[in-house]
C-alpha positions in Angstrom: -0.5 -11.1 -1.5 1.7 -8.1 -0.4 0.9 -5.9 2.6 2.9 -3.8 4.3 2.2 -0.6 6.5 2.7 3.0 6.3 5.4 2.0 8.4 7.4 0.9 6.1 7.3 3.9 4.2 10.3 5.1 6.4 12.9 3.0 4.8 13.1 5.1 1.8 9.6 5.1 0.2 9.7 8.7 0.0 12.3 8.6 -3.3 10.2 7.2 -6.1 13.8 5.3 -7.5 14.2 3.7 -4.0 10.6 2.9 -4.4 10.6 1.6 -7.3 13.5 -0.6 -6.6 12.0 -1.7 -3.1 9.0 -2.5 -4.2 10.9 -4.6 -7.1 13.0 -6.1 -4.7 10.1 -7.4 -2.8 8.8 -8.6 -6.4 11.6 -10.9 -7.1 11.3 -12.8 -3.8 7.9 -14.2 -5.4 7.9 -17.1 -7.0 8.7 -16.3 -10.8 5.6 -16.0 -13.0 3.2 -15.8 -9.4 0.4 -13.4 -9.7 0.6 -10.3 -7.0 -2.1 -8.7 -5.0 -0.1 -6.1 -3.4 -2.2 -3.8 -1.0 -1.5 -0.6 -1.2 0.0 1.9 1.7 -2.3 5.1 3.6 -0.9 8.2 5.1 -0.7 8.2 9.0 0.5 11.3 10.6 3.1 10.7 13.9 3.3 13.3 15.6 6.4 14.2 16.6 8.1 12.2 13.7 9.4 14.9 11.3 9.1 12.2 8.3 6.6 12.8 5.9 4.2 10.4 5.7 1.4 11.9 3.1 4.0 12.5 0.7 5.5 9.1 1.0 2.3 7.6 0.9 1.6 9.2 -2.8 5.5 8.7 -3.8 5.1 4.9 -3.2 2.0 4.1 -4.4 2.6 6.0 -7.3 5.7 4.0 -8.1 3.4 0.6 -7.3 0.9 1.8 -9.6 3.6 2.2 -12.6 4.9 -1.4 -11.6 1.8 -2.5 -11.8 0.8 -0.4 -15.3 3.6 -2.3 -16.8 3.5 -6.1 -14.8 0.3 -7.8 -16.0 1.2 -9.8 -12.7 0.5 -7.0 -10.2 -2.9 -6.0 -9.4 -3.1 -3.1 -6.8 -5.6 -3.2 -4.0 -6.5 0.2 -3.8 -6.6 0.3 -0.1 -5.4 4.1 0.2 -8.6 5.1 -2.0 -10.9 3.6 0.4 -9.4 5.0 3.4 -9.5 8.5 2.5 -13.2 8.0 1.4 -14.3 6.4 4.6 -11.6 8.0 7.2 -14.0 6.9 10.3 -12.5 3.4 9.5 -9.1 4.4 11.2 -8.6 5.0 15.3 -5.6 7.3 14.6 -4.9 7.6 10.6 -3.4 4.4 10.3 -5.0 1.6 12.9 -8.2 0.1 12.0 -11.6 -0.2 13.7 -13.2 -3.0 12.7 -15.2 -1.7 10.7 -12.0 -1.0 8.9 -11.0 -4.5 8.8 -14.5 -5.8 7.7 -14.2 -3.9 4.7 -10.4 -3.9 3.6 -11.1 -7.6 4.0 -14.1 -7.5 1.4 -11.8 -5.1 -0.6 -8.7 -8.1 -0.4 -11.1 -10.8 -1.6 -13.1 -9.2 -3.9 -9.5 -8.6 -5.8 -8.4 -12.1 -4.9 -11.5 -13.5 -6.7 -12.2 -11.2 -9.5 
């Protein structure tokens, strides 16, 4: 399982080559022939920050969803999907209520067990 947070998305998500070679970076530190649940990133805005967020958001999950188009070992959790359908789930476009976490949980094992 593979998680990591719009945060993230700073250190160079918003090239879809860097992506792609992050995201298969992070792919080679699994144990060879593992299966992958890798949850997928949502926008945040920052205000203030001048990075852009929403189109490093779609950059990188675009390049996890080719990884995983190709990889019969990746499954993406489609956390961004959910988000921007249920956007009361988030305090501040990235932190979740709980509410938020009730459900991204449900989301994580309903992949995990399918």
């Amino acid at each position: 399982m593979i998680g990591l947070g719009s945060n993230d998305l700073e250190a160079g998500a918003d090239d879809p080559i860097s992506a792609a070679r992050w995201i298969g970076e992070e792919l080679a530190a699994v144990t060879p022939g593992a299966r992958v649940w890798w949850i997928n990133v949502s926008y945040r805005h920052e205000p203030g920050n001048p990075f852009d967020f929403a189109s490093a958001t779609t950059v990188f999950n675009a390049a996890l969803d080719t990884r995983a188009s190709t990889d019969a070992l990746v499954e993406v959790i489609d956390w961004h999907g959910e988000v921007v359908a249920h956007p009361t789930w988030l305090v501040d476009g990235v932190h979740v209520r709980s509410d938020g976490y009730r459900a991204r949980t449900q989301l994580t094992v309903a992949a995990l067990t399918d």
